[in-house]
Chimera marker file (.cmm) of the C-alpha trace (Angstrom):
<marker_set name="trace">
<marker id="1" x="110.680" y="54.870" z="135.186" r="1" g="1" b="0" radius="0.5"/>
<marker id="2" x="110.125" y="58.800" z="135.548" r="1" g="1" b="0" radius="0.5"/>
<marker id="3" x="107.932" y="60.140" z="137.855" r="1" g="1" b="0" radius="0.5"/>
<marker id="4" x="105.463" y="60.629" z="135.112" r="1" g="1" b="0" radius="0.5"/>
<marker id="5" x="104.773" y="57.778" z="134.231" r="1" g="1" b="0" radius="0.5"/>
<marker id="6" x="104.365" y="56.437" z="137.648" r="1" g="1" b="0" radius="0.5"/>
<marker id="7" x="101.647" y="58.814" z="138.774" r="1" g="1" b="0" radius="0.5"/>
<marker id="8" x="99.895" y="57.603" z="135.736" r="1" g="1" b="0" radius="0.5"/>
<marker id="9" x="100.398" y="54.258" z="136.127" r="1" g="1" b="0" radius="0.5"/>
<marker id="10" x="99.034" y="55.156" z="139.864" r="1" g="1" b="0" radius="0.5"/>
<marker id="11" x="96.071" y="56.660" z="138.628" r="1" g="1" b="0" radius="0.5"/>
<marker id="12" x="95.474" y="54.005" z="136.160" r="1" g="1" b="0" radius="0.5"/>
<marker id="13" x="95.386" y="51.364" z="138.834" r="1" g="1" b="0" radius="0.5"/>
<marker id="14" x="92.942" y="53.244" z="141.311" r="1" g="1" b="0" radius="0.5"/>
<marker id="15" x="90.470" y="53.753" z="138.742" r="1" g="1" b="0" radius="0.5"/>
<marker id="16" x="90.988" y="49.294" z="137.892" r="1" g="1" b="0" radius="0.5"/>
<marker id="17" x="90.506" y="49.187" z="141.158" r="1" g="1" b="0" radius="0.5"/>
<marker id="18" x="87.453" y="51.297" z="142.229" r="1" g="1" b="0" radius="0.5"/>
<marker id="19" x="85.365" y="49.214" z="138.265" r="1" g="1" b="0" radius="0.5"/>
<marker id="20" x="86.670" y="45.671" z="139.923" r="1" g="1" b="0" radius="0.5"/>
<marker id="21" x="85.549" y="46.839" z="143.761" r="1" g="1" b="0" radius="0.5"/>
<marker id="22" x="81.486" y="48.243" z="142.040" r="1" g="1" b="0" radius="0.5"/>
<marker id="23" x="78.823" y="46.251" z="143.643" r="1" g="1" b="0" radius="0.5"/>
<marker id="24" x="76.765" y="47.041" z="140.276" r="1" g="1" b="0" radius="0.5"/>
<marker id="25" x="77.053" y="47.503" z="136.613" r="1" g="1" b="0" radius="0.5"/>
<marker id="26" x="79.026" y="50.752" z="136.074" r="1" g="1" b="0" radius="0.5"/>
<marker id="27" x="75.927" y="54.012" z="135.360" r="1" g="1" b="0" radius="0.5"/>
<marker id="28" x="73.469" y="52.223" z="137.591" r="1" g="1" b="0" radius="0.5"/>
<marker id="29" x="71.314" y="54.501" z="139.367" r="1" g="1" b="0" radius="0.5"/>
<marker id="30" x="70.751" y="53.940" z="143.159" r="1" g="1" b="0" radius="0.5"/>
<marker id="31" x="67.560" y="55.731" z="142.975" r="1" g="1" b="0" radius="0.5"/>
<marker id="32" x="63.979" y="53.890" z="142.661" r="1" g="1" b="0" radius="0.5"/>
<marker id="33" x="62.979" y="52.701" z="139.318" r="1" g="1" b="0" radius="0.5"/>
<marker id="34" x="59.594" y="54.432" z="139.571" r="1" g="1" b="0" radius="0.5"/>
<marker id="35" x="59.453" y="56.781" z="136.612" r="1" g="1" b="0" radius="0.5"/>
<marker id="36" x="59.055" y="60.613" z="137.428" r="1" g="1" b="0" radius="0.5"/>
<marker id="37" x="55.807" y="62.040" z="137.594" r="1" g="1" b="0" radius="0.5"/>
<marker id="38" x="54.226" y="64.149" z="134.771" r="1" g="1" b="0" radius="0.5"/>
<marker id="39" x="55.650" y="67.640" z="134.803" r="1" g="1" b="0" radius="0.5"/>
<marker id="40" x="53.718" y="70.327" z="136.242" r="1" g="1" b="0" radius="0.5"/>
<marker id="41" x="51.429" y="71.633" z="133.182" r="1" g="1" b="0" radius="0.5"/>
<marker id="42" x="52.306" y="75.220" z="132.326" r="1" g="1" b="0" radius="0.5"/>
<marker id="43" x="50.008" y="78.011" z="133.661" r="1" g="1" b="0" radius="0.5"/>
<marker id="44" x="47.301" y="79.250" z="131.024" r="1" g="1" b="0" radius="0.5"/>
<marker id="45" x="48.126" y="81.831" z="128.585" r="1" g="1" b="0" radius="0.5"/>
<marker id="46" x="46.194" y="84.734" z="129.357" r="1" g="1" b="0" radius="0.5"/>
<marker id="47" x="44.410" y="85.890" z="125.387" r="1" g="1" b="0" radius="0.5"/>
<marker id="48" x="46.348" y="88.721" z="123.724" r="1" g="1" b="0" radius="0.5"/>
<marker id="49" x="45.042" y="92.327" z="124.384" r="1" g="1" b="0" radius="0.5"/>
<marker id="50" x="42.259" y="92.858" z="121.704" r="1" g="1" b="0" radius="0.5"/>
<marker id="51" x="40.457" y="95.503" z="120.339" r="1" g="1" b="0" radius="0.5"/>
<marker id="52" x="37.604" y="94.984" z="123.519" r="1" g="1" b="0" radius="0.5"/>
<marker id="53" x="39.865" y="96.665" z="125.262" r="1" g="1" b="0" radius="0.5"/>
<marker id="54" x="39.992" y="99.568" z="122.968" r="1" g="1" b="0" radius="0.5"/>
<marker id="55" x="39.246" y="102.892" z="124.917" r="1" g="1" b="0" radius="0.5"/>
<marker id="56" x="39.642" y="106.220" z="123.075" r="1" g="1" b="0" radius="0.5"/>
<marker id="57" x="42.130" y="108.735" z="124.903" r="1" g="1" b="0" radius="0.5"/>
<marker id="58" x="41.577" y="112.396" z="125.067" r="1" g="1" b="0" radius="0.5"/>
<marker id="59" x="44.726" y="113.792" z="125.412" r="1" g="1" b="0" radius="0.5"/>
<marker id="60" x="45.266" y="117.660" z="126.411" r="1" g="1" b="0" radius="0.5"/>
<marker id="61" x="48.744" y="119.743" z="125.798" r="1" g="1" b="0" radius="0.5"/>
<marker id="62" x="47.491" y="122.737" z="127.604" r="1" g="1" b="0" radius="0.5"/>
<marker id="63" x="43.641" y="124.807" z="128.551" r="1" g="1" b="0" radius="0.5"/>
<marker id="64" x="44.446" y="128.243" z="127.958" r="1" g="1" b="0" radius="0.5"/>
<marker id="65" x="44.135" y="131.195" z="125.926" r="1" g="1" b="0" radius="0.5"/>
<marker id="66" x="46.621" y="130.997" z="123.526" r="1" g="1" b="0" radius="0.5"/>
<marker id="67" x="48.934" y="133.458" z="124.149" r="1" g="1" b="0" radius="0.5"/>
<marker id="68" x="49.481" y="136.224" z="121.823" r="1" g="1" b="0" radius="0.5"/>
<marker id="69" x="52.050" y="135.739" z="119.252" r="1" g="1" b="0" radius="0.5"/>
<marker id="70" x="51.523" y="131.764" z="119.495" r="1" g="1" b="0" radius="0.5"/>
<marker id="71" x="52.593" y="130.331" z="116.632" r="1" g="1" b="0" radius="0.5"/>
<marker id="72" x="51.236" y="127.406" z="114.692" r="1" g="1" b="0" radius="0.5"/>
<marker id="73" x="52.008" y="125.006" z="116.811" r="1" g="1" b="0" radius="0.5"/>
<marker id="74" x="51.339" y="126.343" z="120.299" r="1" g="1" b="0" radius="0.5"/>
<marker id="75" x="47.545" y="127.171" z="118.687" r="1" g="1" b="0" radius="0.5"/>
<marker id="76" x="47.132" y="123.713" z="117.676" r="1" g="1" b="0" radius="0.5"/>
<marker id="77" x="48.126" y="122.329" z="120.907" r="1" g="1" b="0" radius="0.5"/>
<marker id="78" x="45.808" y="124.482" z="123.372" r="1" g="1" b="0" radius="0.5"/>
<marker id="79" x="42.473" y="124.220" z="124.270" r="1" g="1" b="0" radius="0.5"/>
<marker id="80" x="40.394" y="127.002" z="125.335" r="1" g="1" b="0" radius="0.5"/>
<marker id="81" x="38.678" y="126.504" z="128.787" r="1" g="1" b="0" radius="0.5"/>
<marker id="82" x="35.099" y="127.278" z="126.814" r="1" g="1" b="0" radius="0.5"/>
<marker id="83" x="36.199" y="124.720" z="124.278" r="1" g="1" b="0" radius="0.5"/>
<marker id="84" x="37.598" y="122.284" z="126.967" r="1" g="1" b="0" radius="0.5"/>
<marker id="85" x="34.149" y="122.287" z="129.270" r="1" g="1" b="0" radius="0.5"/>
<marker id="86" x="31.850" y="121.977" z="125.595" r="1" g="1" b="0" radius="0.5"/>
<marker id="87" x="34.305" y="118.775" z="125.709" r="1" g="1" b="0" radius="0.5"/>
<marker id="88" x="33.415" y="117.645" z="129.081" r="1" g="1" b="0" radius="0.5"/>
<marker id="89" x="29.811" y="118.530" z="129.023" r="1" g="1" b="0" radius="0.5"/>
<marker id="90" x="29.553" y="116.151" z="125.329" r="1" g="1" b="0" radius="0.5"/>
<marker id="91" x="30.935" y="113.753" z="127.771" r="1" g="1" b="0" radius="0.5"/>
<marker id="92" x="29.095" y="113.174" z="130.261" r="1" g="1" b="0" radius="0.5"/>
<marker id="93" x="25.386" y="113.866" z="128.479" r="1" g="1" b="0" radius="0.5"/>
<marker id="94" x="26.038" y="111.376" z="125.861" r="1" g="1" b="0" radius="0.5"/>
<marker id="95" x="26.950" y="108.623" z="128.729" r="1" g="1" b="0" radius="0.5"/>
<marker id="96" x="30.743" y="108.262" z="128.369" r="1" g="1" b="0" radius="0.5"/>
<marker id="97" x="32.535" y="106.977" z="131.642" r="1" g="1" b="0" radius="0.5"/>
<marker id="98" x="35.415" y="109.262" z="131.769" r="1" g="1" b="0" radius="0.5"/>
<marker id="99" x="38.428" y="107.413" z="133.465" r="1" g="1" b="0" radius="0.5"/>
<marker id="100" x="41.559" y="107.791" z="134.414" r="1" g="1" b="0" radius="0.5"/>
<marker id="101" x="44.705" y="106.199" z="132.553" r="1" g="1" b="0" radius="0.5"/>
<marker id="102" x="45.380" y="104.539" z="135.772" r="1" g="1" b="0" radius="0.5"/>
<marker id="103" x="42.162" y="102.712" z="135.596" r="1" g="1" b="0" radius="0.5"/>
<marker id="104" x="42.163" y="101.856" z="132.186" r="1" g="1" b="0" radius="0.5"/>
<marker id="105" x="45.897" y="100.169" z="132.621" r="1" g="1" b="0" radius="0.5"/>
<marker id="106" x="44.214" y="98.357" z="135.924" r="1" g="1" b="0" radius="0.5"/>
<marker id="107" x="41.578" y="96.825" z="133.504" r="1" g="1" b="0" radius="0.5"/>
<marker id="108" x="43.645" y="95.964" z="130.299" r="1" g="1" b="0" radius="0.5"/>
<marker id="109" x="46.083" y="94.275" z="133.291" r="1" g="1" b="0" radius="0.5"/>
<marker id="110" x="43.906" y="92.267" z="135.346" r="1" g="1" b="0" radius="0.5"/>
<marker id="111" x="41.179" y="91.877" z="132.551" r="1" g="1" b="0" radius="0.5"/>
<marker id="112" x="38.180" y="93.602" z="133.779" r="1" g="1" b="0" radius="0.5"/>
<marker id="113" x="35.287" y="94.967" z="131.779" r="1" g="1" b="0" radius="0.5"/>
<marker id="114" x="35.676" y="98.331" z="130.978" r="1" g="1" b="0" radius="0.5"/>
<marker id="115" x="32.136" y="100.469" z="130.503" r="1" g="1" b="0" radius="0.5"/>
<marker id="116" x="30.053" y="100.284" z="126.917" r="1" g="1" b="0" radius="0.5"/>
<marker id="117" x="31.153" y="103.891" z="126.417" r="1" g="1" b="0" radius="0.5"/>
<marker id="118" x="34.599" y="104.556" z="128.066" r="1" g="1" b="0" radius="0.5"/>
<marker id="119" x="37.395" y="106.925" z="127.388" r="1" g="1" b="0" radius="0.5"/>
<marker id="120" x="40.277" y="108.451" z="128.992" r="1" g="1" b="0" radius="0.5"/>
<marker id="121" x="41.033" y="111.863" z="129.515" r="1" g="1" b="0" radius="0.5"/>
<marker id="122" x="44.408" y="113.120" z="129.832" r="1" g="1" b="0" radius="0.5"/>
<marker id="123" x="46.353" y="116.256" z="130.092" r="1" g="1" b="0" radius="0.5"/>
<marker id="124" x="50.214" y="115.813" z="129.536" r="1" g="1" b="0" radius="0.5"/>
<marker id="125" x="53.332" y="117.955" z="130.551" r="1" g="1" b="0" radius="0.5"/>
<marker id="126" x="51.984" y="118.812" z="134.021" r="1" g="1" b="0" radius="0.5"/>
<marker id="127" x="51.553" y="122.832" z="133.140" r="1" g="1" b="0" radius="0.5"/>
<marker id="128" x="49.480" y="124.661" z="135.887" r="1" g="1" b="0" radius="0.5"/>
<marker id="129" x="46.773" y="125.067" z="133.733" r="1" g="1" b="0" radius="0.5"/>
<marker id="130" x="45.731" y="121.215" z="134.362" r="1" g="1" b="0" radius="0.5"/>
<marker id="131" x="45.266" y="122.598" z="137.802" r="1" g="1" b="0" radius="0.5"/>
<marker id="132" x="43.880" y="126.264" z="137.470" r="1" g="1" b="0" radius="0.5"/>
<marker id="133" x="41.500" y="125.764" z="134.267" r="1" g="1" b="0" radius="0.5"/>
<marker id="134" x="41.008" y="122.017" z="133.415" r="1" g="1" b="0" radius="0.5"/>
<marker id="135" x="40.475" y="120.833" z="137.474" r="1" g="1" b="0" radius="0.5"/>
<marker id="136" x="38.039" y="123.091" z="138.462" r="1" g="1" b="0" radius="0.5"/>
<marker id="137" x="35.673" y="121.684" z="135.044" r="1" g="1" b="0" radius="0.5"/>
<marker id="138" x="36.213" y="118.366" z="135.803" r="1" g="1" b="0" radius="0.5"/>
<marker id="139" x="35.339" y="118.187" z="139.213" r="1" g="1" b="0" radius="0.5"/>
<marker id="140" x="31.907" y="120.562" z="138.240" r="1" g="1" b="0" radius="0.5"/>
<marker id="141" x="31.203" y="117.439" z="136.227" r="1" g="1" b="0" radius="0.5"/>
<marker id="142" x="32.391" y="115.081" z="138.476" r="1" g="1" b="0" radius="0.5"/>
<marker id="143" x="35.124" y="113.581" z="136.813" r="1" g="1" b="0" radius="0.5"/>
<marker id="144" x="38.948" y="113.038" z="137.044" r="1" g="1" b="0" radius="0.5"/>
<marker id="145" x="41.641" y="112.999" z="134.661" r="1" g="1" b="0" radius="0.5"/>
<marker id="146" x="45.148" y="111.951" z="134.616" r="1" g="1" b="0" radius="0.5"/>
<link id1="1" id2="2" r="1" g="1" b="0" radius="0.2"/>
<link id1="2" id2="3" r="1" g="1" b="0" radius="0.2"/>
<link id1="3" id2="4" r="1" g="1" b="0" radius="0.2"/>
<link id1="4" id2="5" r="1" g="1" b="0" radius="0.2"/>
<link id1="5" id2="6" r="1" g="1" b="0" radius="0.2"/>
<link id1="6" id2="7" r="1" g="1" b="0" radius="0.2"/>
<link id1="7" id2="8" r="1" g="1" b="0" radius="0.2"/>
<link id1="8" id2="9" r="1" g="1" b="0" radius="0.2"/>
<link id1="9" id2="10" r="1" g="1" b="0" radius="0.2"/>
<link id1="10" id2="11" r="1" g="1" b="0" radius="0.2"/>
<link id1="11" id2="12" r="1" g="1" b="0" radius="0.2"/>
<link id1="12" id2="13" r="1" g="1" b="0" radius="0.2"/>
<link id1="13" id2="14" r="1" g="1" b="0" radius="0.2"/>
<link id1="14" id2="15" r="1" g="1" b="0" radius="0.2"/>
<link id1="15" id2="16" r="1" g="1" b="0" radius="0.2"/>
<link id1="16" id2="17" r="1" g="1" b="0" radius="0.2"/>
<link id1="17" id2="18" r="1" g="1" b="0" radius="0.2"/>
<link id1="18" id2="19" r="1" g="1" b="0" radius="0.2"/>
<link id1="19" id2="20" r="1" g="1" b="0" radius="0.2"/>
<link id1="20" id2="21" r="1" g="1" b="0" radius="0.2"/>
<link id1="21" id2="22" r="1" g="1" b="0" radius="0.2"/>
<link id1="22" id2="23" r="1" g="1" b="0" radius="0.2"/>
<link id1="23" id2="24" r="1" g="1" b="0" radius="0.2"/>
<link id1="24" id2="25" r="1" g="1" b="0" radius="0.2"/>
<link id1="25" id2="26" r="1" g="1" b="0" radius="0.2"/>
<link id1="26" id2="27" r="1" g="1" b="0" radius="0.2"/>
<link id1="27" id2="28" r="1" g="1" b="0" radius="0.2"/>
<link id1="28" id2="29" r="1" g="1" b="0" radius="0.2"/>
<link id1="29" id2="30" r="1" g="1" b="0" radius="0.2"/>
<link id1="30" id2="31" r="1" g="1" b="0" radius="0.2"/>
<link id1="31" id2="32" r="1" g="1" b="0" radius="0.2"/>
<link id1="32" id2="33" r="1" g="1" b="0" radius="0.2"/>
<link id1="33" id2="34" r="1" g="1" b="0" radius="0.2"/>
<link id1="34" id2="35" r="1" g="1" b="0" radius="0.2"/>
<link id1="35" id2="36" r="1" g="1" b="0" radius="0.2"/>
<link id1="36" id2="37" r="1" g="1" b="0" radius="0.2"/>
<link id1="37" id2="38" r="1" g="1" b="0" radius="0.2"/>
<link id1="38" id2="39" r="1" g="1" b="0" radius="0.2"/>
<link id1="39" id2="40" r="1" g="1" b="0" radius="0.2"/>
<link id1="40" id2="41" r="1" g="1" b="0" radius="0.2"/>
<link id1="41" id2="42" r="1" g="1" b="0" radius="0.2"/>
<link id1="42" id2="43" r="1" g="1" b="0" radius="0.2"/>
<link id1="43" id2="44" r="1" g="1" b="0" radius="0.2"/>
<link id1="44" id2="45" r="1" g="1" b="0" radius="0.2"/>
<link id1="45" id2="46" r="1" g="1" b="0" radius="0.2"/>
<link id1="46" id2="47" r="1" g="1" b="0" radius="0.2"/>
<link id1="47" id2="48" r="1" g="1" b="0" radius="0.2"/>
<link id1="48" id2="49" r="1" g="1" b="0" radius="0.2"/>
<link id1="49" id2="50" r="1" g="1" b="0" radius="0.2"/>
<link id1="50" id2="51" r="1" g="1" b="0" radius="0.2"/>
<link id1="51" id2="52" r="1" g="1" b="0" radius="0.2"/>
<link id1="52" id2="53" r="1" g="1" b="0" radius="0.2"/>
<link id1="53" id2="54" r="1" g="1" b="0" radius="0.2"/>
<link id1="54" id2="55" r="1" g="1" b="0" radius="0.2"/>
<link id1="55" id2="56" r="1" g="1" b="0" radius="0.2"/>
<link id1="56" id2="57" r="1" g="1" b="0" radius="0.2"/>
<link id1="57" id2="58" r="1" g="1" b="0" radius="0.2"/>
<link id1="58" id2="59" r="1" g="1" b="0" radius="0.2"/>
<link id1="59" id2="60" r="1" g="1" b="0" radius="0.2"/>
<link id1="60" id2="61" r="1" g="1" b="0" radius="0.2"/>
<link id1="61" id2="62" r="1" g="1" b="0" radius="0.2"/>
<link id1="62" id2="63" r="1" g="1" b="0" radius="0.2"/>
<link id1="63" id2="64" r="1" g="1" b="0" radius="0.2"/>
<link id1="64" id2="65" r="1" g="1" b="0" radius="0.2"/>
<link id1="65" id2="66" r="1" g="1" b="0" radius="0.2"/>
<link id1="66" id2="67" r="1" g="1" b="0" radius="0.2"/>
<link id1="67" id2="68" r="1" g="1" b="0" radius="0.2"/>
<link id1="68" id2="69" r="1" g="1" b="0" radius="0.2"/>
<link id1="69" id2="70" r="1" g="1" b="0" radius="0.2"/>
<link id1="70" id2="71" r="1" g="1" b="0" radius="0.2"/>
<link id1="71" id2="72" r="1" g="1" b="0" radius="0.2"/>
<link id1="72" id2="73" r="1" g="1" b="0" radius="0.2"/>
<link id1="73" id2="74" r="1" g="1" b="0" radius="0.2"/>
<link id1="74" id2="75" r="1" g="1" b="0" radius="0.2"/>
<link id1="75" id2="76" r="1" g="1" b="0" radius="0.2"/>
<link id1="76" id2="77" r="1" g="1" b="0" radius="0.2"/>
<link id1="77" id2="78" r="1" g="1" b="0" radius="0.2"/>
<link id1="78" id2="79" r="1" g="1" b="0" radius="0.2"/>
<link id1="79" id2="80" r="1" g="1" b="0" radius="0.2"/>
<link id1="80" id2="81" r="1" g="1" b="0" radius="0.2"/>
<link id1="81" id2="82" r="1" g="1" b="0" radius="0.2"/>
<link id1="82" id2="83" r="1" g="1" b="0" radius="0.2"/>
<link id1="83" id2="84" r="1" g="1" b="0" radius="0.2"/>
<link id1="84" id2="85" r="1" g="1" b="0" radius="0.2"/>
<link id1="85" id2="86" r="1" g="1" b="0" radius="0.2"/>
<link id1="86" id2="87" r="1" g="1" b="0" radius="0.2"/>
<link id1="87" id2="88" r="1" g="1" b="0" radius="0.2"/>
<link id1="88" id2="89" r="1" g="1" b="0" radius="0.2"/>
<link id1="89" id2="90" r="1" g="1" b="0" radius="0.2"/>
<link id1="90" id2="91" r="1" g="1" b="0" radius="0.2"/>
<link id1="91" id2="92" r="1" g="1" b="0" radius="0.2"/>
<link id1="92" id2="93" r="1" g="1" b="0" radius="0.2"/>
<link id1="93" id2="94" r="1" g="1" b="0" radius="0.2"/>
<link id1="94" id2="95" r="1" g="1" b="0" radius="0.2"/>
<link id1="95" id2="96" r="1" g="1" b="0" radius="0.2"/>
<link id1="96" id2="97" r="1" g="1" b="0" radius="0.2"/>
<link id1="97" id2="98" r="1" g="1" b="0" radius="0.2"/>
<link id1="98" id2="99" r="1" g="1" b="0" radius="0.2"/>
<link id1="99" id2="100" r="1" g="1" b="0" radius="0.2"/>
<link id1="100" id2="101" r="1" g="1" b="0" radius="0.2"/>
<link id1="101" id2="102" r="1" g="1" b="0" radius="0.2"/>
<link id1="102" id2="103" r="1" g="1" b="0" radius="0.2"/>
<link id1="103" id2="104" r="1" g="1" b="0" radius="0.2"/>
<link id1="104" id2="105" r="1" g="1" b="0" radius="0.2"/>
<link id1="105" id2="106" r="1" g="1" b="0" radius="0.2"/>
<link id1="106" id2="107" r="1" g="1" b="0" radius="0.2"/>
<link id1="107" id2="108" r="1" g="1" b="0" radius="0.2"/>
<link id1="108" id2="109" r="1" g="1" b="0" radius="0.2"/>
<link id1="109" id2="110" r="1" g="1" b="0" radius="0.2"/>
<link id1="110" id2="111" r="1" g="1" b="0" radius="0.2"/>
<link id1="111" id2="112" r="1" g="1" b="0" radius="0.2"/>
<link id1="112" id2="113" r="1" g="1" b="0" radius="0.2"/>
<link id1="113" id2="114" r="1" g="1" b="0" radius="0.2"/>
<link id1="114" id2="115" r="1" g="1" b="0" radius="0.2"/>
<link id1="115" id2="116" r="1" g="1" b="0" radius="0.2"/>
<link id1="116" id2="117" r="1" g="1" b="0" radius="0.2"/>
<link id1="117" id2="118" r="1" g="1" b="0" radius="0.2"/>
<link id1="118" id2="119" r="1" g="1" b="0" radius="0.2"/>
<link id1="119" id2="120" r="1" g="1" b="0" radius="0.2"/>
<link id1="120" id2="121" r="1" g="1" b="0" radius="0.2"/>
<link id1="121" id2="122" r="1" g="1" b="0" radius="0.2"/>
<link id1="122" id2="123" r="1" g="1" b="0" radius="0.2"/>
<link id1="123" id2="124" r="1" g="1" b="0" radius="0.2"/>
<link id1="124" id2="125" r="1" g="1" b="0" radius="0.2"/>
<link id1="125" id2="126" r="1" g="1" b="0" radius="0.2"/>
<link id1="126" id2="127" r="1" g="1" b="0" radius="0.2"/>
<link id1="127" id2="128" r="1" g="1" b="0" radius="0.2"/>
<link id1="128" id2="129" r="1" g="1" b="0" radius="0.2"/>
<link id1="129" id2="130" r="1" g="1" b="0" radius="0.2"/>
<link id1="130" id2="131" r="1" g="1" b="0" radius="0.2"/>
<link id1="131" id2="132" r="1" g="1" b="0" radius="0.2"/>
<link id1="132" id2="133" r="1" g="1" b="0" radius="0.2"/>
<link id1="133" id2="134" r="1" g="1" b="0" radius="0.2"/>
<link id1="134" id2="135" r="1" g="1" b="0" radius="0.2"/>
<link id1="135" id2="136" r="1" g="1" b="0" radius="0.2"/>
<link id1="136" id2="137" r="1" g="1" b="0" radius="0.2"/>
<link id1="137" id2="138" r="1" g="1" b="0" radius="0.2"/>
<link id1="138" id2="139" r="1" g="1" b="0" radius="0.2"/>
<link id1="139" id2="140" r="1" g="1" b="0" radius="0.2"/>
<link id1="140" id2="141" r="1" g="1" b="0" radius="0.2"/>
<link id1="141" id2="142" r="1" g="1" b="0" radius="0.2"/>
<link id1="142" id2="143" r="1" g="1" b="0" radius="0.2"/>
<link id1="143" id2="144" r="1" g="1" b="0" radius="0.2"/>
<link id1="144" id2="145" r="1" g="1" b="0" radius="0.2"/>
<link id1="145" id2="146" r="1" g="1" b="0" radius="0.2"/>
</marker_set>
């Protein structure tokens, strides 16, 4: 007989052995027959953003002069500080809560009520202007920008 075939006979008779030597019916569980409890139930779904949480977003390229020989595009995208503070000042006498992107993403995340009248106010690209011309009219009226 070649070694083969031993080994599997070998194997064949441990495996006889170890069904014969079962104290129980082959796939019987040890464990209690109590059934499982209930899964846990899933957290609540939070409600989609909706349009309550609608805030309109004033967003500023730069508050400057234009400079001379803008073209097109440069004109469109600056505000002039006169234009900029008529801006503010429509703001804040016709009640708006002026707020800060940071605090509108706060509220949208962890669901708080945002004021009747809200909007943000932005200025992108980080030019110095934000600092030298827009800053100075936003804290005359109080308010902060992102």
């Amino acid at each position: 007989m070649s070694r083969f075939r031993r080994r599997l006979l070998a194997c064949i008779a441990v495996a006889a052995l170890g069904v014969l030597l079962c104290p129980r019916p082959v796939g019987q569980s040890r464990l209690p027959r109590d059934p499982l409890p209930p899964p846990p139930a899933p957290p609540a779904l939070q409600p989609p953003v909706t349009a309550a949480f609608a805030v309109p977003v004033l967003m500023y390229h730069r508050i400057d002069e234009p400079p001379a020989g803008a073209g097109p595009l440069l004109r469109d995208l600056t505000v002039t500080p006169a234009d900029f503070e008529r801006q503010v000042r429509y703001l804040v006498e016709n009640g708006y809560a002026v707020l800060t992107a940071g605090q509108v993403e706060r509220a949208v995340r962890l669901r708080e009520p945002l004021p009747a009248r809200a909007a943000a106010l932005t200025l992108d690209d980080g030019y110095g202007c934000a600092f030298t011309r827009a800053f100075p009219i936003l804290r005359r009226y109080g308010l902060d920008g992102t």
